[in-house]
N, C-alpha and C positions, 0 to 999 in steps of 0.2 A: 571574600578578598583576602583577608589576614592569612588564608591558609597556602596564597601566592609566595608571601613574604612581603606583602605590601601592609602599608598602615596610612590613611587617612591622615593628614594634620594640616590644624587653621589658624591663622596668625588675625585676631579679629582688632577691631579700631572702634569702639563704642561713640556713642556721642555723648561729649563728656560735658556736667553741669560743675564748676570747680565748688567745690566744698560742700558739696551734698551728694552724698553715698546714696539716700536713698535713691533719686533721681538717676545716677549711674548705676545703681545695683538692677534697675529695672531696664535699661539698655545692657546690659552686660547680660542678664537673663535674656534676652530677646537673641540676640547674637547665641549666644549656649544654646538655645533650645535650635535655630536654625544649623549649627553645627554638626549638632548630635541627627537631625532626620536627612543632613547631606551626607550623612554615615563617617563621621570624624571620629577617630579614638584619642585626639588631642587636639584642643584648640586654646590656646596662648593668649590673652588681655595684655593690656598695654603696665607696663610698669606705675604701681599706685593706682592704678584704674575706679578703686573704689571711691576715691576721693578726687581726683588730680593732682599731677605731678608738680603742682606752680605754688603749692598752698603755703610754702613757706614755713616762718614761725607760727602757722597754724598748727602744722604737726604736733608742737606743743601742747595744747589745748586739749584737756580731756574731751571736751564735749565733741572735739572731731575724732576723736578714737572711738568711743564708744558710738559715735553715730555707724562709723564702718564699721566696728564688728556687729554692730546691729545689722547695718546690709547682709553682711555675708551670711550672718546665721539665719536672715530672711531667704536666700539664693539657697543654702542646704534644703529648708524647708520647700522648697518650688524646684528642686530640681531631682529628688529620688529617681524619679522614673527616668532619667536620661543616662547614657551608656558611657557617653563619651567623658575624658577627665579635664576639668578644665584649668588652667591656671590662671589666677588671680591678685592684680595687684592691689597692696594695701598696707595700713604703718599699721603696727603693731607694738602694742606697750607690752613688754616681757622682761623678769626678773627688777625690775625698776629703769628699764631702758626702752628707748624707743627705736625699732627696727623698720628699715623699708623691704616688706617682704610680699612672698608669693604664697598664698595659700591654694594646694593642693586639693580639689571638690571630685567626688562621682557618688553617683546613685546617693547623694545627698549626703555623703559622710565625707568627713574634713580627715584628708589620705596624710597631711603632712603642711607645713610649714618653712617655707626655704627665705632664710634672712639676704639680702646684701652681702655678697662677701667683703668691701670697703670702700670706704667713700675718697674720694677724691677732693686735693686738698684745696683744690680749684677746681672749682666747676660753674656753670652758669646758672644752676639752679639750689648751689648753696647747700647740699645734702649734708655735710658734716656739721653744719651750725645747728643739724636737730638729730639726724640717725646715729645711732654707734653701728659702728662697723659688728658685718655676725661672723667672721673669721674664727674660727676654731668655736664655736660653741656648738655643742650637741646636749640635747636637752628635751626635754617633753614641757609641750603646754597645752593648757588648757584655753580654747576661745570658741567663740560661739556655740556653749553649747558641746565641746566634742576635744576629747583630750588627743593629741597627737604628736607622732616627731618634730621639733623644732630643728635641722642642721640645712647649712649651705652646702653639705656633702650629701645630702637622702639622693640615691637613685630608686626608681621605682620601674619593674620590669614585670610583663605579663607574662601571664601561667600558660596563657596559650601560644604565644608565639616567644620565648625568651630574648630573641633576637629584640625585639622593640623593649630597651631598656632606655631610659632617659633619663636625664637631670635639669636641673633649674638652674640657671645663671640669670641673676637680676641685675639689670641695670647696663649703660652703654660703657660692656665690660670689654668690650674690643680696642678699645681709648689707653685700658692700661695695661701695663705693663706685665704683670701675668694674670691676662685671662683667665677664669676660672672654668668654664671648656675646656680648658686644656687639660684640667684637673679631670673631670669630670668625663672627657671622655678615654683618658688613659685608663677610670675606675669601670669603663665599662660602657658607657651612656654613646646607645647607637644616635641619638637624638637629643638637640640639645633646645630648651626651649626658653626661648631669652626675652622677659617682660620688659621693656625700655624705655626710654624717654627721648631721645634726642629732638633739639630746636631744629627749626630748618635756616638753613644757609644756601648760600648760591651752590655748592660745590658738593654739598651734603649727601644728596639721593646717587650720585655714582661711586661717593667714596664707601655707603654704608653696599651697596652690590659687589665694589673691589675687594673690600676688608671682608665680607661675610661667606664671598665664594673662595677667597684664599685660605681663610681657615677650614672651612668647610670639608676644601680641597687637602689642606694639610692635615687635619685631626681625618678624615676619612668619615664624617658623621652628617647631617642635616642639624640645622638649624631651622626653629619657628623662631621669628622674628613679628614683634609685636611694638610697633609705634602710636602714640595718640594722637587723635585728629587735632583738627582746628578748635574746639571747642577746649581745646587745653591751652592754647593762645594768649599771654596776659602782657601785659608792660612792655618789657620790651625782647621779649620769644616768640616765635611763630612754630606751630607743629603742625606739620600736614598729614599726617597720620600712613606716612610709606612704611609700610609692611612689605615683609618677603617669606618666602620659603624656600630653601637651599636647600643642595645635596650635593655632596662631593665637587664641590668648585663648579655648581650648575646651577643659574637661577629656575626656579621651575614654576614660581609666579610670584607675583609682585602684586601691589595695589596702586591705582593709581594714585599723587600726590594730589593731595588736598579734595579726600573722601573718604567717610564712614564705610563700615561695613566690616564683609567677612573675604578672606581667601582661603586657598586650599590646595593641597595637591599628594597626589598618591607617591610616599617615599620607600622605597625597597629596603629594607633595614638588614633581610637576609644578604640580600650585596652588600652591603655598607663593612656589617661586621665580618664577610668575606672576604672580601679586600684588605679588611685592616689586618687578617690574620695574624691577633695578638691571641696573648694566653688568657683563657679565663682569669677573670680578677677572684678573690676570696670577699671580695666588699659586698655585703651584707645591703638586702633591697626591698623595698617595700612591693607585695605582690598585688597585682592586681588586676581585674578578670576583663575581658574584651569580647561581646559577641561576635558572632561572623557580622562583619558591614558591608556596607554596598559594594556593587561590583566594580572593576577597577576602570578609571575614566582616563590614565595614563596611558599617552601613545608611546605605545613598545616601537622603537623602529627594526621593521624587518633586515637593514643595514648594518649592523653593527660596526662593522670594520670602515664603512664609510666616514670621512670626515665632516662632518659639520662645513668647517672653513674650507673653503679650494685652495688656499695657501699652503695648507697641510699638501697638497698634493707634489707640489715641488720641494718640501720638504723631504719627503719619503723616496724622493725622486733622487734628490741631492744625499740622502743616507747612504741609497746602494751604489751609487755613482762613484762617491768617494771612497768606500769602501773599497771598490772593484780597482780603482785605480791604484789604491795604497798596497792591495795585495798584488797587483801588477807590476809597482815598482820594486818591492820587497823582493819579489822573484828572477825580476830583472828579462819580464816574457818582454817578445817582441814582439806580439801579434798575438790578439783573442781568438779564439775558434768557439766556435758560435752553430750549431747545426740548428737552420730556418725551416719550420714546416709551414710556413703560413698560417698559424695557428695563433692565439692571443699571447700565451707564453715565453713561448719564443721572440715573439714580435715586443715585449716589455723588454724580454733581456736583452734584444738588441738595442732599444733605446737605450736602455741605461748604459752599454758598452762605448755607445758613441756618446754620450756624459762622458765618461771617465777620459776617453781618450781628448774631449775637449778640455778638461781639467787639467790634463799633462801635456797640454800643446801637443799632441801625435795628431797625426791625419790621419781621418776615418777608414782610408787601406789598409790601415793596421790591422781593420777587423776584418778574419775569412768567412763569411758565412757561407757556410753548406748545407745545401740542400739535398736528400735522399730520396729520390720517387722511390715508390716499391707496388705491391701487390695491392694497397690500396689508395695509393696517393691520387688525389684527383686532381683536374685541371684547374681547379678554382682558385685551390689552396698554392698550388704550383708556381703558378703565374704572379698572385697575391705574394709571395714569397721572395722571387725576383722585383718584382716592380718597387717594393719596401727598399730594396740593399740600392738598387741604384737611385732611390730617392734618397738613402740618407748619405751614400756615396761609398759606401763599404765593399770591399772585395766581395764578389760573387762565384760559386762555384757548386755545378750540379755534378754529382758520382750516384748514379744509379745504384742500388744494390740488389736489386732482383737475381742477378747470376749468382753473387756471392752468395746470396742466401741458398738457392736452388743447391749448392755446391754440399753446402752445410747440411740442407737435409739429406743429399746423399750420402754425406760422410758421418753421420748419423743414422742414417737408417729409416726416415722420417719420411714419412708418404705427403705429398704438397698438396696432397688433396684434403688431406685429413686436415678441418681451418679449426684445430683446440687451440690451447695457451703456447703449446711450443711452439705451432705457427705464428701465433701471435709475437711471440719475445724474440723469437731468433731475429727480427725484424731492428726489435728495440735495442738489441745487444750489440748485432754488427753494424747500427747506425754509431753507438757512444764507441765501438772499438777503432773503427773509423774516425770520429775524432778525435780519440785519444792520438792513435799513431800518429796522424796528422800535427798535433800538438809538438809531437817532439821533434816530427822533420823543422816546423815554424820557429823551434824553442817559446812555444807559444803556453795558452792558458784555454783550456776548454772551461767555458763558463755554462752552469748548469742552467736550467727552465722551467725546470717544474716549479710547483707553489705550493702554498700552505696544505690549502685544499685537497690537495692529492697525496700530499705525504700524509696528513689525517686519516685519507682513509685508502692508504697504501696502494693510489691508483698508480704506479710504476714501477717500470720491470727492475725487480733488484739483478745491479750492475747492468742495467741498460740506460733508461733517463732519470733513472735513480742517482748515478751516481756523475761526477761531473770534477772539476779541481777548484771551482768556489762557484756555491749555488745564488745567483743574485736573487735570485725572488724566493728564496725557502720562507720567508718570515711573511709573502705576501700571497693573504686567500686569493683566491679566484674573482671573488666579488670586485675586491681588491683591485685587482689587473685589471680588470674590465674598465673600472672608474680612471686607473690612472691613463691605461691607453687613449681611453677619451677626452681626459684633459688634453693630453702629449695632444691629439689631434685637432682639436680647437684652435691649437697657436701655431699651427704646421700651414704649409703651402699650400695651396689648391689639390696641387695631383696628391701630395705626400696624406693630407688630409682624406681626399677621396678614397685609398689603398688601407688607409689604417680601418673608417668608417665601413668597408669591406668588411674587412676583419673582424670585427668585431661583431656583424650580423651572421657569419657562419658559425654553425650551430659548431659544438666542440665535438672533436673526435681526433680517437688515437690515427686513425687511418690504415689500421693492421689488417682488416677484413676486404679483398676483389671490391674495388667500386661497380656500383651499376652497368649495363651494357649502357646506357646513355652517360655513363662519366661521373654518374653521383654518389656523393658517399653512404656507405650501407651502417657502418658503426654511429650510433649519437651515443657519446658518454649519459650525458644526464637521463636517459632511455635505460641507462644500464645502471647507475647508481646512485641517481637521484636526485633532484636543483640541486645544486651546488648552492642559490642563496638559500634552501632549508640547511645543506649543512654549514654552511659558514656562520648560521646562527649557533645551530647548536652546538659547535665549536666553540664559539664566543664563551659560549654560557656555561661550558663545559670546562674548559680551561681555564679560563678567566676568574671565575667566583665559584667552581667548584660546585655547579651547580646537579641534583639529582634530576634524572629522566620525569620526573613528577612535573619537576616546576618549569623546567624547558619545555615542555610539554603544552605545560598551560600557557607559557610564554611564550609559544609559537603559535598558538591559534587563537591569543587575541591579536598579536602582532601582521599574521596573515589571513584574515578572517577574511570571507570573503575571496580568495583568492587560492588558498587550499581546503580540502575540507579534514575534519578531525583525523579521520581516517586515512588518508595519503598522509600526513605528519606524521603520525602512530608508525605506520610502515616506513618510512623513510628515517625518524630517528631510530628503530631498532636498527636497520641497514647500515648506519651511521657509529652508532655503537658496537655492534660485531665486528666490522671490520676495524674500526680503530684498535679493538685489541687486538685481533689475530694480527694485525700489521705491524705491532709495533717492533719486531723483529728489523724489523726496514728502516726504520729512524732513530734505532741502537746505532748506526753504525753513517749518520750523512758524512756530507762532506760540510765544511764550514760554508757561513754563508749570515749573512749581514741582519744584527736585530735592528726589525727597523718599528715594532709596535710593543701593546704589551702582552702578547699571543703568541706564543709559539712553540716549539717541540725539539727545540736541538737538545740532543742529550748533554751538551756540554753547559749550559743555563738553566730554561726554561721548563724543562719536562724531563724526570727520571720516572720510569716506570721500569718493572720486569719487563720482559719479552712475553713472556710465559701466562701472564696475571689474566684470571679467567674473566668473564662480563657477566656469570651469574647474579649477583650481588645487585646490579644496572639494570640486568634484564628482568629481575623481580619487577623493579618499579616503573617496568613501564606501563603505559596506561591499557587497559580493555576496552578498546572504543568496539560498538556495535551498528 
């Protein structure tokens, strides 16, 4: 799994006996030992865990120090053979002070020492009346047994994956004022693992989920998150021992309040530190080695572009909307031109047309849409096309082009029987020059229809539905469409509803190729270049975090296991990656067109690439399936 970019991590809640380490050191082993064979390469104890966090002016008391470093150097002892690194809470007397700190364990040697970075001068559990704050100290010590770094700054990153660097923040450091996360992961730390303490209160368990996915989300890192149970409970505090594990502003499990035990969850560290696309730090890390661990038990969604919430849907809905309508007034068109094939494309960007035109108080005649039969247009898509315009109540109009093309290939020299690419485009060409002229008799705006999907992988005809005077759906994959059409149709009329649900069941096609002697269509896009949801992933993962063909790779055959096999993904991302280079010629030069995620290819933002730039380099890594 590590060689995914995935890392195992467990936020554990021991059952805690307060002022007896030994007792806890042997629950905190039980918890370790189940960690390490569910294949964790980090699992987090509760802050002071060796002892409990309530002890008070016990802290004081040599006999409860020496009892926890007696535990922990008992836990080195019983735990050589285990892989995983644990962190451990406990007070520690060092230089003549007493510190609330996290000791660092694997393969039974003591990795590092991370103190508190400061105590609060209020708190409910009274820490400054016995810890010193370990702000600015760096130091080596000696405890249980084993000399090691002492600082609240140690990161520690593996030799096998560097991406999984982490650090240590002690204590419910989200409360102040500069989090030391913050610190820690500007120096590097894809993974932040925080031993803590907090009481419970009514309002507790959603603020520690708000506060820990907002950071999360802002620093660009995960958090282990390690709370004490009930058994840390005294006078007048209750701890129910909620744990969490985040990643980038996402909880990915929780414990339930008020129980023992372990969590877990597989965090991508290679995204994390993708995303954050900062500069290597020069900060100096303690190294340390990780077997291969279990396989990964994280559900990949084969979705990506999909949202979670349905909300979002009308959000994305309202992006191109408005957009559509500001460059509408800006230009001062009187009428969109819109060409309708009955196709799902088309049928977005007419929703969104008549948005905008309800944003600007116009009536929906504003918009012409045209429809083009030609040498493959069928009757399905035809009919579907019309029936749409007069459901949303937009100007309708069919202009054939069969003659004008026939014209073309004779004024060319083009034999109509011969059905290559130039039959194909002359098709696509005098449909967009048709709307364009049409645009300027309207003093109107041809608004474009292709999508993400297709500009990726250069599925149209340069200066035919390539090109357009502002593209609504350039920023939206295929996947994409599909999802929003179907919300747009859920909240639609009977009939409006039934025409869209239409649409959406015919298979995709340019319609460039003679239909059937029975009327059906001969071209299926995805026949010729592949699901569209295989490549809207590997788009995702391509673009997005900058991902190599290795790991999309692997990332698409746990995500659609079962549903493709190794071998159609193998072929399809290669198909996926050749043509995104050769194509990129075609998306040097779009037309504007509304960002509405964080995916996309205008050369004006999101994606500079050469024209020219070879896929050798991609095409090495992709996989050999047999």
């Amino acid at each position: 799994m590590i060689n995914m970019g995935f890392v195992r991590i467990a936020a554990a809640t021991p059952k805690t006996t307060l002022a007896n380490p030994s007792a806890n050191g042997k629950s905190i082993l039980s918890l370790y030992k189940q960690a390490d064979a569910a294949g964790c390469s980090l699992v987090v104890f509760p802050e002071l865990a060796l002892t409990g966090c309530t002890c008070g002016d016990l802290f004081r008391q040599s006999a409860l120090l020496k009892a926890a470093e007696a535990a922990l150097e008992n836990l080195l002892s019983a735990t050589a053979d285990l892989d995983a690194i644990a962190v451990i809470g406990l007070p520690v007397k060092h230089l003549g002070r007493v510190y609330d700190c996290a000791a660092l364990i694997q393969h039974g040697k003591l990795l590092g020492v991370v103190p508190r970075k400061d105590m609060p001068a209020k708190s409910e559990l009274y820490e400054s009346r016995v810890f010193s704050p370990g702000e600015g100290i760096s130091s080596e010590i000696t405890l249980a047994g084993e000399t090691a770094p002492f600082s609240q700054d140690m990161l520690l990153r593996c030799a096998e994956l560097p991406a999984f660097t982490f650090g240590v923040a002690v204590g419910d450091e989200l409360m102040c004022p500069n989090a030391h996360g913050d610190v820690l992961a500007n120096m590097g730390a894809a993974v932040i693992a925080n031993p803590t303490a907090t009481s419970e209160l009514v309002h507790r368990e959603e603020q520690r989920r708000v506060m820990y996915a907002a950071s999360s989300a802002r620093l660009c890192c995960a958090y282990a998150v390690a709370n004490p149970g009930i058994g840390e409970s005294t006078t007048d505090m209750v701890f129910s021992g909620h744990s969490l594990i985040v990643e980038r502003g996402r909880v990915l499990n929780e414990s339930a309040p008020f129980t023992d035990g372990l969590i877990y969850s597989d965090v991508d560290v290679e995204m994390l530190m993708a995303e954050r696309n900062q500069p290597e730090q020069a900060h100096p890390a303690v190294e340390f080695h990780i077997l291969s661990r279990a396989s990964l038990e994280r559900k990949i969604s084969p979705s990506p572009f999909i949202p979670e919430d349905p909300a979002r849907a009308e959000r994305i809905l309202d992006i191109q909307a408005h957009s559509l309508a500001r460059r509408m007034s800006h230009v001062n068109a009187k009428a969109l031109i819109i060409g309708i094939s009955g196709g799902l494309d088309s049928c977005l960007a007419l929703i969104v047309s008549v948005r905008a035109l309800d944003i600007l108080n116009r009536p929906h005649d504003d918009i012409l849409a045209i429809t083009m039969p030609c040498f493959g247009t069928t009757g399905r898509t035809r009919g579907n096309a019309e029936i749409l315009c007069n459901e949303l109540g937009v100007t309708f109009r069919e202009i054939p082009i069969g003659d004008s093309v026939n014209q073309h290939f004779a004024d060319i020299g083009h034999d109509p029987a011969d059905h290559n690419v130039t039959f194909e485009n002359a098709q696509a060409r005098e449909r967009t020059q048709v709307l364009m002229d049409i645009a300027n008799m309207k003093n109107g705006l041809v608004v474009g229809t292709g999508d993400l999907s297709e500009l990726a992988l250069g599925w149209a005809t340069f200066n035919g539905d390539h090109m357009s005077m502002y593209g609504v759906n350039a920023d939206v994959p295929k996947t994409l469409v599909r999802y929003l059409v179907r919300h747009y149709a859920e909240q639609s009329s009977p009939a409006l509803k039934a025409v869209l649900l239409d649409i959406l069941d015919t298979p995709v096609s340019p319609e460039l190729l003679p239909a059937e002697a029975d009327g059906d269509m001969t071209q299926f896009t995805e026949d010729l270049v592949g699901p569209y949801e295989l490549h809207d992933f590997f788009l995702f993962y391509f673009l997005r975090f900058g991902f190599g063909p290795d790991k999309i790779f692997k990332l698409a055959c746990h995500a659609f296991k079962g549903e493709y096999s190794e071998e159609v993904i193998a072929r399809w991302l290669s198909t996926f990656l050749r043509r995104f280079f050769a194509q990129q010629f075609k998306r040097s030069c779009l037309p504007d067109g509304p960002k509405v995620g964080s995916v996309g290819v205008s050369p004006r933002g999101d994606w500079r690439m050469p024209s020219d730039a070879m896929w050798t380099a991609w095409k090495d890594m992709l996989p050999t399936v047999r």
